[in-house]
C-alpha positions as semicolon CSV with decimal commas, in nm:
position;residue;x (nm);y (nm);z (nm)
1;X;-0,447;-0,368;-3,472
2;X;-0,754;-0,255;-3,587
3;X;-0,770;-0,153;-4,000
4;X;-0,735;0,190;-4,029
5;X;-1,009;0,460;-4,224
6;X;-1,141;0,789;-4,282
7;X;-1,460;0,832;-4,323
8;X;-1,627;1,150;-4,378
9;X;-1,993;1,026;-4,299
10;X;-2,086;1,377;-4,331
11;X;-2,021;1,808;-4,330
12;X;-2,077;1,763;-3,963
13;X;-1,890;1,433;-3,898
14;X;-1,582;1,272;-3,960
15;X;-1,456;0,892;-3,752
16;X;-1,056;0,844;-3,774
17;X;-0,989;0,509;-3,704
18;X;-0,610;0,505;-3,616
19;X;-0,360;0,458;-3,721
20;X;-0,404;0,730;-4,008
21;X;-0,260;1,036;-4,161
22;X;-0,531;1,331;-4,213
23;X;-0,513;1,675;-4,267
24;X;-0,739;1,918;-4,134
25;X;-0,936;2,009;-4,414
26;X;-1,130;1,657;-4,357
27;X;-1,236;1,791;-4,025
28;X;-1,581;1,959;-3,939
29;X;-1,577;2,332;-3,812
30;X;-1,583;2,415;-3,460
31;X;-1,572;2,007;-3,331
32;X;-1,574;1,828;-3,029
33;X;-1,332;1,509;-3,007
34;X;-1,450;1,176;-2,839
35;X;-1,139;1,012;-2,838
36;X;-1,141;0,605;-2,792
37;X;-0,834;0,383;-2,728
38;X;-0,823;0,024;-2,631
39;X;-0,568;-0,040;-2,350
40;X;-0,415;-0,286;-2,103
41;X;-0,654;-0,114;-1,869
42;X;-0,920;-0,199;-2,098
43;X;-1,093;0,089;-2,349
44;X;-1,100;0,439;-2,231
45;X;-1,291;0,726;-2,401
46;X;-1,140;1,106;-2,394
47;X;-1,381;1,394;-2,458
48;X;-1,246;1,747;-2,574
49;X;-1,468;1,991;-2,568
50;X;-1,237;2,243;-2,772
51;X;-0,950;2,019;-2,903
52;X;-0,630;2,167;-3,065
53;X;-0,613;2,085;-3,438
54;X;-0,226;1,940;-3,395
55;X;-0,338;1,783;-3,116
56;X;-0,616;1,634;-3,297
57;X;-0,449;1,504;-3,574
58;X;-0,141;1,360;-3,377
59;X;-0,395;1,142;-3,212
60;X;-0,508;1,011;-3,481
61;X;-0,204;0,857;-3,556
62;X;-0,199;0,648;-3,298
63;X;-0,264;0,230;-3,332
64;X;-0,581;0,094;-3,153
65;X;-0,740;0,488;-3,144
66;X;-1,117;0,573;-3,294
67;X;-1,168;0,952;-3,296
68;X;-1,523;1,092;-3,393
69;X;-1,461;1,472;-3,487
70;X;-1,848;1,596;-3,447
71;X;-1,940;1,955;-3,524
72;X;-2,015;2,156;-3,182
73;X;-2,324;2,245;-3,328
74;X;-2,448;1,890;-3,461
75;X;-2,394;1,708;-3,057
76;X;-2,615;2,037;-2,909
77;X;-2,841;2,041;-3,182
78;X;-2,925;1,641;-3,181
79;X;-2,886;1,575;-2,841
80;X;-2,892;1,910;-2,618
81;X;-2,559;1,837;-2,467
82;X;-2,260;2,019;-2,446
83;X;-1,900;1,925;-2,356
84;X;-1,820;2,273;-2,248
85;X;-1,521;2,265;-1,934
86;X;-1,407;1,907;-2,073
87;X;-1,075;1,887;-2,151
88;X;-0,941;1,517;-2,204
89;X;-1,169;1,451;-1,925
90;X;-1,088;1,062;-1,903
91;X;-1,343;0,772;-1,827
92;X;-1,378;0,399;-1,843
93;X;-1,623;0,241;-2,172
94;X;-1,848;0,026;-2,017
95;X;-1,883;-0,289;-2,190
96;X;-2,172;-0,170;-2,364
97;X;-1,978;0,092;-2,547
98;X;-1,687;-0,105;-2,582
99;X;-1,932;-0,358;-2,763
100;X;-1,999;-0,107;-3,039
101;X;-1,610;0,043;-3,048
102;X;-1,515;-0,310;-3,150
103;X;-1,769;-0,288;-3,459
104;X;-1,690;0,045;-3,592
105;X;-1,350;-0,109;-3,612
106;X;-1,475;-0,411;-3,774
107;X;-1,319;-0,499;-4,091
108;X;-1,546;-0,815;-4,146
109;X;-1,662;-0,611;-4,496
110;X;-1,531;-0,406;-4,798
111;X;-1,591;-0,155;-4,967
112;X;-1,858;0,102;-4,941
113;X;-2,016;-0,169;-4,713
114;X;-1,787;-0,135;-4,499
115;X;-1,775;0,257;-4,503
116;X;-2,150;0,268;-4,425
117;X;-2,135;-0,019;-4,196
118;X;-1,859;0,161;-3,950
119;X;-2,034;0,485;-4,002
120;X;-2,358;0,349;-3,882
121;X;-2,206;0,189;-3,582
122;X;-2,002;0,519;-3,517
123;X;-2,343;0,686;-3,509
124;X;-2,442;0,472;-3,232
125;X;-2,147;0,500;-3,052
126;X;-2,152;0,867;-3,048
127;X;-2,551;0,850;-2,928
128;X;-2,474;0,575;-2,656
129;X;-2,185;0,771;-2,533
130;X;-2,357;1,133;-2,523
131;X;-2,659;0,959;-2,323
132;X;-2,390;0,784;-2,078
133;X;-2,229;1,096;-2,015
134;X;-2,549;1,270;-2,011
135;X;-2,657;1,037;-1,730
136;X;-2,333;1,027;-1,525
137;X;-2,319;0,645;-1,585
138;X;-1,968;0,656;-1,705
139;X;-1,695;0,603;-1,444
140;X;-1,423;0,852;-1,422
141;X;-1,031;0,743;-1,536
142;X;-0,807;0,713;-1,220
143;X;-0,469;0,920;-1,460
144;X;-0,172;0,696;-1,334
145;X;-0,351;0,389;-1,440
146;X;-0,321;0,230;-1,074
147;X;-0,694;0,208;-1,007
148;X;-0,940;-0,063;-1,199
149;X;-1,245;0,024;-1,331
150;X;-1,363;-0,191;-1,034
151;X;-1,173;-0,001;-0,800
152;X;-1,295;0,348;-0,931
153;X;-1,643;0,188;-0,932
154;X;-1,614;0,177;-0,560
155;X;-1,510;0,503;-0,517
156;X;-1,770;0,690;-0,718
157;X;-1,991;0,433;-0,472
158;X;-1,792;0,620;-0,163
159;X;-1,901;0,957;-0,340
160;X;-2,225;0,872;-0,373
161;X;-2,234;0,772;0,038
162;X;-2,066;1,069;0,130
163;X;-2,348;1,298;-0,038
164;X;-2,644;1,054;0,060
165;X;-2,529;0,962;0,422
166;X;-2,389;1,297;0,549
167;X;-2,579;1,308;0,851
168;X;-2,460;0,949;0,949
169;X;-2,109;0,870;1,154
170;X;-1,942;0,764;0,817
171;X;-1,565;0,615;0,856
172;X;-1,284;0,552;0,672
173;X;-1,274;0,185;0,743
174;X;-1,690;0,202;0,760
175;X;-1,680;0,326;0,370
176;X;-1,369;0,128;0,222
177;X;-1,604;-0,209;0,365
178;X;-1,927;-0,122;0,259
179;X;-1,775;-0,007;-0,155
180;X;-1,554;-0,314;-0,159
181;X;-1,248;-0,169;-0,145
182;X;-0,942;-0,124;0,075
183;X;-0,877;0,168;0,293
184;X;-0,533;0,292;0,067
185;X;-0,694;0,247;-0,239
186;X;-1,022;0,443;-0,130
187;X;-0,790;0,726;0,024
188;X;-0,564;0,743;-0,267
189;X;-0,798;0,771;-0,522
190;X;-1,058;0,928;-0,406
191;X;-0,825;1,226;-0,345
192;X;-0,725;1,166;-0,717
193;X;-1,085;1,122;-0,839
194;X;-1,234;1,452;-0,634
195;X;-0,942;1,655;-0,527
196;X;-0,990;1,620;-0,139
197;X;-1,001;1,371;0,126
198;X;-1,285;1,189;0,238
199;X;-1,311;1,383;0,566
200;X;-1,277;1,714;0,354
201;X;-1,590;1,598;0,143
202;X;-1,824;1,516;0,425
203;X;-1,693;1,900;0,572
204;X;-1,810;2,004;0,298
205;X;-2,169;1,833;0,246
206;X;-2,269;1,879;0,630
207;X;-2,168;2,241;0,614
208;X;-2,357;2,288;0,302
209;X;-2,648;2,159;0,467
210;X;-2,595;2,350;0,792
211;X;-2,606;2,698;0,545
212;X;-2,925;2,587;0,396
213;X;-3,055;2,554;0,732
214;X;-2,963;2,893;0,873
215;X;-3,099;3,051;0,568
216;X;-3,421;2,871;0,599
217;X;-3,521;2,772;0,950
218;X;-3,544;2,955;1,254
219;X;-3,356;2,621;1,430
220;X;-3,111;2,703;1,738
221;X;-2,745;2,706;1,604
222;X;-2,667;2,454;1,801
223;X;-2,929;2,193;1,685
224;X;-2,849;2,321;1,331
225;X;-2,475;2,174;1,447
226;X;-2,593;1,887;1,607
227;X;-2,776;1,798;1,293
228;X;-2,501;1,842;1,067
229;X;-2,267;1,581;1,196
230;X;-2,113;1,828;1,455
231;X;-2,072;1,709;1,836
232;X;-2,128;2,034;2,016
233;X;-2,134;2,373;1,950
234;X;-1,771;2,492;1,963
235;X;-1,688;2,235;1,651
236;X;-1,918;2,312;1,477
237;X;-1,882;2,723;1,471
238;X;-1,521;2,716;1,451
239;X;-1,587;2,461;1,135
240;X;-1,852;2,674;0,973
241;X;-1,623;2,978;1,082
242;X;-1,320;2,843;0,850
243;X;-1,541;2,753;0,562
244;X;-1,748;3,081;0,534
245;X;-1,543;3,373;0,729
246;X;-1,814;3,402;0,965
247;X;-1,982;3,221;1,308
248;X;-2,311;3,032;1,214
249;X;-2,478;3,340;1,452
250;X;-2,322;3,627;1,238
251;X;-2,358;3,435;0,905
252;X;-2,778;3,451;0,951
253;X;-2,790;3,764;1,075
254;X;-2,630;3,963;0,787
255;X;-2,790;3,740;0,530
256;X;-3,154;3,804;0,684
257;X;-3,126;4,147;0,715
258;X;-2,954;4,153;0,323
């Protein structure tokens, strides 16, 4: 169990290093919560872009937990970055961040030492984290736990396939091979990771792409089709005609003459 604090580093920054009873008064106005807890699954950070105050403070409460409270205005201020449309959005610390988590929790000093030391290193954490997140470097949390941070490693890998290699003949067993992962796992969580299947994403990209190309090339339909993944023509317009309400043919039409 880490040793637990308060430290009110400053009017736009408090760190709660669990377990610890607080009140909200120690709080800055208007915060966001990065939320750190070391697990069996390793450390995981939680971001709130808005978090409740009873929430807040019943988190902090918990063993093994580091909470920096920052003022809204203090992260977009420093580091032009917001949190907006995160709530509890879960991800895995890489062992970079983890590095510095253990050393705000450090107890190794006393005293105001130790207040300025944890502070300091809570400073960098919060920096580190904001430029990972910032950067899309940090790997989503699979919720049930099931998935490693290996496994969900792989995934955002598959992700990264599907958007790059649309145009290619991309398969289940083609994907799960090439990320390093089995077929059950890769189907199971990347529906838990992105909502949809696999075959729903590449839909998705390829008729993305086949939009952009009605809009902005005079291209047949049917190469436009061909192009985007789609065997012949019927596929491809009854595809395109379940996505956007409308045949390929129609769907330029009334957009040119818009």
């Amino acid at each position: 169990m880490q040793n637990p604090a308060i430290i009110i580093g400053s009017p736009e920054m408090t760190v709660l290093i669990g377990p610890v009873a607080v009140s909200a008064d120690v709080l800055p106005p208007d915060p966001v919560l990065f939320a750190y807890a070391l697990g069996a699954e390793g450390a995981t950070l939680r971001v709130f872009a808005r978090p409740a105050v009873p929430m807040l403070l019943e988190m902090a409460g918990a063993d093994d937990t580091s909470l920096l409270v920052v003022a809204r205005r203090a992260v977009e201020r420093l580091y032009g970055w917001t949190a907006e449309g995160m709530d509890g959005d879960t991800f895995h610390v890489s062992h970079e961040l983890a590095a510095i988590l253990m050393r705000v929790a450090d107890a190794g000093r006393s005293g105001d030492a130790l207040i300025t030391y944890r502070f300091a290193k809570s400073l960098e954490l919060l920096c580190e984290t904001v430029e990972a997140l910032n950067a899309g470097s940090l790997v989503p949390f699979a919720g049930d736990g099931v998935l490693s941070e290996r496994d969900t490693r792989a995934i955002v890998a598959a992700r990264g396939m599907v958007d790059r290699q649309w145009s290619e003949k991309l398969t289940l067993d083609w994907i799960a091979r090439a990320c390093g992962i089995n077929r059950a796992k890769l189907t199971r969580g990347f529906r838990d990771l992105y909502g949809c299947t696999i075959s729903e994403a590449l839909a998705e990209r390829r008729l993305a792409e086949a939009q952009a190309k009605l809009l902005t090339t005079d291209l047949p339909v049917s190469s436009i089709g061909y192009a985007s993944g789609y065997l012949n023509n019927a596929s491809f317009t009854r595809a395109f005609g379940r996505r956007f309400g409308l045949s390929p043919s129609d769907f330029r039409a009334i957009r040119r003459a818009a």
